[in-house]
Backbone as XML, in Angstrom:
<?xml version="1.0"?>
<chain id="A" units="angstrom">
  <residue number="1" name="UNK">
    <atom name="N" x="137.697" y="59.902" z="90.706"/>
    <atom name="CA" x="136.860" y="58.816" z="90.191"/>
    <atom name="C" x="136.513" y="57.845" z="91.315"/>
  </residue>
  <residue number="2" name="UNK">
    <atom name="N" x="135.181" y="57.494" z="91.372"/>
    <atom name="CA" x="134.914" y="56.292" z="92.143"/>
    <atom name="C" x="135.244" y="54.772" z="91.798"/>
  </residue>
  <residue number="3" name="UNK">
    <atom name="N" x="135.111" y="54.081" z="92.642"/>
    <atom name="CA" x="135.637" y="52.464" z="92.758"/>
    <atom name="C" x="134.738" y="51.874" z="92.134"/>
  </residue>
  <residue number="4" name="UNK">
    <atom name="N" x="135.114" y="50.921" z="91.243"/>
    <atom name="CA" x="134.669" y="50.311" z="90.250"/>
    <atom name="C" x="133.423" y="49.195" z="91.270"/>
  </residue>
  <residue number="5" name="UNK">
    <atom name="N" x="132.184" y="49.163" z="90.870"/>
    <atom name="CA" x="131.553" y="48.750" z="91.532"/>
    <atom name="C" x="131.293" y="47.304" z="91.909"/>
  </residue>
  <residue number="6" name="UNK">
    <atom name="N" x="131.080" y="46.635" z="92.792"/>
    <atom name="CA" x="131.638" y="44.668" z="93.145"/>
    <atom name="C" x="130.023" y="44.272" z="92.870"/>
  </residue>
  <residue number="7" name="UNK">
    <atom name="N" x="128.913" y="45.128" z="93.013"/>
    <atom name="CA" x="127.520" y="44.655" z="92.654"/>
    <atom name="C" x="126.690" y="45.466" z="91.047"/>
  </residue>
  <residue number="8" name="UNK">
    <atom name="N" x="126.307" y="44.377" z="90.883"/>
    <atom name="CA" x="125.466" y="44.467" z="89.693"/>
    <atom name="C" x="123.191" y="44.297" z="89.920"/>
  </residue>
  <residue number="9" name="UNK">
    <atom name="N" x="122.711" y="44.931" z="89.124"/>
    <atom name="CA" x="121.372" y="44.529" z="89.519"/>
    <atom name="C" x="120.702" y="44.012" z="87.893"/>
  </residue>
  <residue number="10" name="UNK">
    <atom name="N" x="119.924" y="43.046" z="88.608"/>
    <atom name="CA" x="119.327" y="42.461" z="87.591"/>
    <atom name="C" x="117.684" y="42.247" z="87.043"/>
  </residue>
  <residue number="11" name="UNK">
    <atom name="N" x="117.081" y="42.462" z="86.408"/>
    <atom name="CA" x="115.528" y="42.533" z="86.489"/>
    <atom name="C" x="115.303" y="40.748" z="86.325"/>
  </residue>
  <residue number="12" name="UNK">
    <atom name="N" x="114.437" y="40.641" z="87.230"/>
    <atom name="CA" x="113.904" y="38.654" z="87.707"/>
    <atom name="C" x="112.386" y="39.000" z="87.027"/>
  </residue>
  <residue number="13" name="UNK">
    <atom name="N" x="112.157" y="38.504" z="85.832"/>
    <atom name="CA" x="110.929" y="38.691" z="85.118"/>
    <atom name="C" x="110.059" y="38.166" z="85.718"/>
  </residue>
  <residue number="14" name="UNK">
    <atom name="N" x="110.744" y="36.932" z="86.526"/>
    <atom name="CA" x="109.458" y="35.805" z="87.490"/>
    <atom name="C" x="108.735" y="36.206" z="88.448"/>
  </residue>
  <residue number="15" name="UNK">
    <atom name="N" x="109.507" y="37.036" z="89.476"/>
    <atom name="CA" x="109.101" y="38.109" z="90.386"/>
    <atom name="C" x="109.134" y="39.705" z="89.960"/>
  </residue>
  <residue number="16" name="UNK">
    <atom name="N" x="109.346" y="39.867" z="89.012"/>
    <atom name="CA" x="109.149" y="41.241" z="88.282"/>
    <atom name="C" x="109.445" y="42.257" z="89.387"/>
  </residue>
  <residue number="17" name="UNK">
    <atom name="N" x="111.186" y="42.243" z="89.758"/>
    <atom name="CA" x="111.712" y="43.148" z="90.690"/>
    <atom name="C" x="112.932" y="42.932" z="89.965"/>
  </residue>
  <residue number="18" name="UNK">
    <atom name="N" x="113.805" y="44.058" z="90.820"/>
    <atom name="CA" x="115.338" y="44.168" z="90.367"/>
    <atom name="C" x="116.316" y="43.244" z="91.668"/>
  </residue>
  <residue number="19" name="UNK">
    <atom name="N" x="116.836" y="42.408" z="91.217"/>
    <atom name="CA" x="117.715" y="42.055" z="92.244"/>
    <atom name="C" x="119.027" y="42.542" z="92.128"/>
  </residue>
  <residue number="20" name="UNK">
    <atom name="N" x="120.140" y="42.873" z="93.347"/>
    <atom name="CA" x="121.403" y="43.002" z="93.794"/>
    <atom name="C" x="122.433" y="41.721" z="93.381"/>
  </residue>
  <residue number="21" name="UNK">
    <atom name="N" x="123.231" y="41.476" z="92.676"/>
    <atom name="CA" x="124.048" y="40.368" z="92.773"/>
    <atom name="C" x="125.263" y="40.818" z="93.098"/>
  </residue>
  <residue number="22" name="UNK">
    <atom name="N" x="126.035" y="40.171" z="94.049"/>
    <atom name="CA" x="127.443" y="40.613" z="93.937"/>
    <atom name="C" x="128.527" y="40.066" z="92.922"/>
  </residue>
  <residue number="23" name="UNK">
    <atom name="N" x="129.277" y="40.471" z="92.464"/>
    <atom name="CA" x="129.732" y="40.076" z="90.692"/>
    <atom name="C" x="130.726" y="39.005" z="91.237"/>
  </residue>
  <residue number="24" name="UNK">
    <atom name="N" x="131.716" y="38.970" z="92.554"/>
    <atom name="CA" x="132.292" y="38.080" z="92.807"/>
    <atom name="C" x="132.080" y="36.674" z="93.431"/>
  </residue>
  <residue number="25" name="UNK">
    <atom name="N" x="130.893" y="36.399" z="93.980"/>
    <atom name="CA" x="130.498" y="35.367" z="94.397"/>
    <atom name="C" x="129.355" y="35.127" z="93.833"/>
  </residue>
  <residue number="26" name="UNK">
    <atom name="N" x="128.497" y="35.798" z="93.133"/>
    <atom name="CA" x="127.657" y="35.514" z="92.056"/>
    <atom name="C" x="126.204" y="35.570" z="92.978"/>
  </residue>
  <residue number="27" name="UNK">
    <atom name="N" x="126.551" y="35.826" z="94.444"/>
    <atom name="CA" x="124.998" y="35.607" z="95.251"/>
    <atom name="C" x="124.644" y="36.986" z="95.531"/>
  </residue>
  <residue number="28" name="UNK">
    <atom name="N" x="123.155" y="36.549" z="95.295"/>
    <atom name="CA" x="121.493" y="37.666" z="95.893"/>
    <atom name="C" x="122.078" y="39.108" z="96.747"/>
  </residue>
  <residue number="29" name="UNK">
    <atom name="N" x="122.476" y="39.364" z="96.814"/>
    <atom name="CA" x="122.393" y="39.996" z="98.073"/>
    <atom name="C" x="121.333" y="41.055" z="98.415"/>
  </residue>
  <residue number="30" name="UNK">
    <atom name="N" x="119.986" y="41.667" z="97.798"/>
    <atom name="CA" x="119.403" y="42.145" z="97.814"/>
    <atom name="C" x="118.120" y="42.235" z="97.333"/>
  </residue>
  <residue number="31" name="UNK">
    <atom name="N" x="116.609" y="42.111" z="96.898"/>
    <atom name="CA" x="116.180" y="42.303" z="95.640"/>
    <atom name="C" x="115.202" y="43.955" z="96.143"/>
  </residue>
  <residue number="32" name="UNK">
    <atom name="N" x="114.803" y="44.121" z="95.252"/>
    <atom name="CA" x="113.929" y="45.925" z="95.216"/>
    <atom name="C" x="112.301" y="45.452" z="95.478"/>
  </residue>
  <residue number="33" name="UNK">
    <atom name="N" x="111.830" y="46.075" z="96.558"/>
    <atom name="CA" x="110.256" y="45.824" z="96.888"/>
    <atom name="C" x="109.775" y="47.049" z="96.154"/>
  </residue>
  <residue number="34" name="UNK">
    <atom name="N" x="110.534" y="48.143" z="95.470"/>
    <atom name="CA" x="109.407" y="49.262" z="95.632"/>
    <atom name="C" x="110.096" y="49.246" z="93.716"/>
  </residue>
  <residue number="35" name="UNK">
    <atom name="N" x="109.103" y="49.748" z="93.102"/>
    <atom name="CA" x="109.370" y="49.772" z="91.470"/>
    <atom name="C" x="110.626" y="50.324" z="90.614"/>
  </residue>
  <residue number="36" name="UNK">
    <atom name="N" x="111.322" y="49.897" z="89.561"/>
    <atom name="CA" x="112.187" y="50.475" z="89.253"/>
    <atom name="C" x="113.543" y="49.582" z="89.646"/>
  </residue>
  <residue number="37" name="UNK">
    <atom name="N" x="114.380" y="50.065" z="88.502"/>
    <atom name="CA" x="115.646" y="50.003" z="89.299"/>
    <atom name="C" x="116.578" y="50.779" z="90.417"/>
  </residue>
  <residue number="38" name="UNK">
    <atom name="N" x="117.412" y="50.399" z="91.100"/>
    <atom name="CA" x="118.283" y="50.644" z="91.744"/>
    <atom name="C" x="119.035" y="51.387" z="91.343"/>
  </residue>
  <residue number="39" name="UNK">
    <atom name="N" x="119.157" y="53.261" z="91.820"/>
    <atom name="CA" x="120.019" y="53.837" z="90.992"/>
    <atom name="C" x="121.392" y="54.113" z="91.814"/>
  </residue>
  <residue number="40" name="UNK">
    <atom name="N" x="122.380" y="54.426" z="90.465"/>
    <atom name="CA" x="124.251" y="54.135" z="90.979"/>
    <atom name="C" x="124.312" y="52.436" z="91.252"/>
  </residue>
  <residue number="41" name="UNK">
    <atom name="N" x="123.662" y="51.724" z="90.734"/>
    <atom name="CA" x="124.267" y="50.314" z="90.577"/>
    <atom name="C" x="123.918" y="49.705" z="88.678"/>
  </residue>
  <residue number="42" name="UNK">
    <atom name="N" x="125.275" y="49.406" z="88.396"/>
    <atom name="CA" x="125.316" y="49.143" z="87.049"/>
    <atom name="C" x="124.359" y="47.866" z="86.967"/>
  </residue>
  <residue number="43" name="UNK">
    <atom name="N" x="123.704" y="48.051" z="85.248"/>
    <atom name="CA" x="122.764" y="46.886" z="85.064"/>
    <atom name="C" x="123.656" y="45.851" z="84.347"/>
  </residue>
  <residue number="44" name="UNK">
    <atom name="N" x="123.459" y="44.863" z="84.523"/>
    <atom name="CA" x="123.593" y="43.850" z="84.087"/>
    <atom name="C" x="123.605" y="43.893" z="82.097"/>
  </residue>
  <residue number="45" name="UNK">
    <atom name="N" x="125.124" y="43.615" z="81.591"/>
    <atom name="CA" x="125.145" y="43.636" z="80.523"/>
    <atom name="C" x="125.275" y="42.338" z="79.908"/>
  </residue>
  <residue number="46" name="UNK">
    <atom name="N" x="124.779" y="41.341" z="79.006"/>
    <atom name="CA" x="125.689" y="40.434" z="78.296"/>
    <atom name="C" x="126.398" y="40.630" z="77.412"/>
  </residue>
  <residue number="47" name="UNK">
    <atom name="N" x="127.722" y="39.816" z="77.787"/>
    <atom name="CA" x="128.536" y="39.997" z="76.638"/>
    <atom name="C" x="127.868" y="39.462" z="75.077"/>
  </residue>
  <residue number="48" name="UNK">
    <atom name="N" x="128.041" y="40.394" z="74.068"/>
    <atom name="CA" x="127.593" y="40.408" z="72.443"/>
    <atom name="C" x="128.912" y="39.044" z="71.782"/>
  </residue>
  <residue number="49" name="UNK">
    <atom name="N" x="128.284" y="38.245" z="71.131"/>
    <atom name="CA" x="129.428" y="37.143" z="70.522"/>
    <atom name="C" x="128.974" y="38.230" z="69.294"/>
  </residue>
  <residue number="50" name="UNK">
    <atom name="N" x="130.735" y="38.107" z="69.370"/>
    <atom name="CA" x="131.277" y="39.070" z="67.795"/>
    <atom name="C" x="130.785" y="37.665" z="66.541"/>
  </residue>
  <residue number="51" name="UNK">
    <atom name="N" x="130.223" y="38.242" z="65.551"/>
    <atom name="CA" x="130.523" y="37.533" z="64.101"/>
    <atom name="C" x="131.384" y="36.970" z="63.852"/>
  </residue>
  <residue number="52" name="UNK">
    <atom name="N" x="131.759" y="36.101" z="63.370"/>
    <atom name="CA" x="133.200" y="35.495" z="62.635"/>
    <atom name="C" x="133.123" y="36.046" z="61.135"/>
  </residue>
  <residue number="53" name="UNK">
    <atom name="N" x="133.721" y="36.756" z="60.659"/>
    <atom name="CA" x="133.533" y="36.782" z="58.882"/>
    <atom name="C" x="134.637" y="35.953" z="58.209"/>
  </residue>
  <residue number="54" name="UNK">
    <atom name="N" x="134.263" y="35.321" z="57.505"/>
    <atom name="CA" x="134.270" y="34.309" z="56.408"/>
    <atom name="C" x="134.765" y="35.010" z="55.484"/>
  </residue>
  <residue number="55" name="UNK">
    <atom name="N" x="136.152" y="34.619" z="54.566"/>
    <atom name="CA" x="136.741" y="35.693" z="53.643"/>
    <atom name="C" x="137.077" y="34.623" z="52.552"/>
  </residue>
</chain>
């Protein structure tokens, strides 16, 4: 198995490219000039807030 990866990429709707972030210091390190994402780098997920149910 490979090493859990330290960068994430993100689509910037403003500049309509994918940028590189590194997950531990939270900075740029890259963005994509040519279309598409960046492949073998995980996309950017948000975490889902679970429901609370009410009983």
């Amino acid at each position: 198995m490979g090493k859990k990866s330290e960068v994430i990429q993100v689509y910037n709707p403003k500049t309509k490219r994918w940028v590189k972030i590194d997950k531990k210091t939270g900075k740029i390190v890259a963005h994509k000039k040519s279309p598409g994402p960046y492949k073998n780098i995980p996309k950017y997920q948000p975490k889902k807030k679970k429901k609370s149910r009410k009983g």
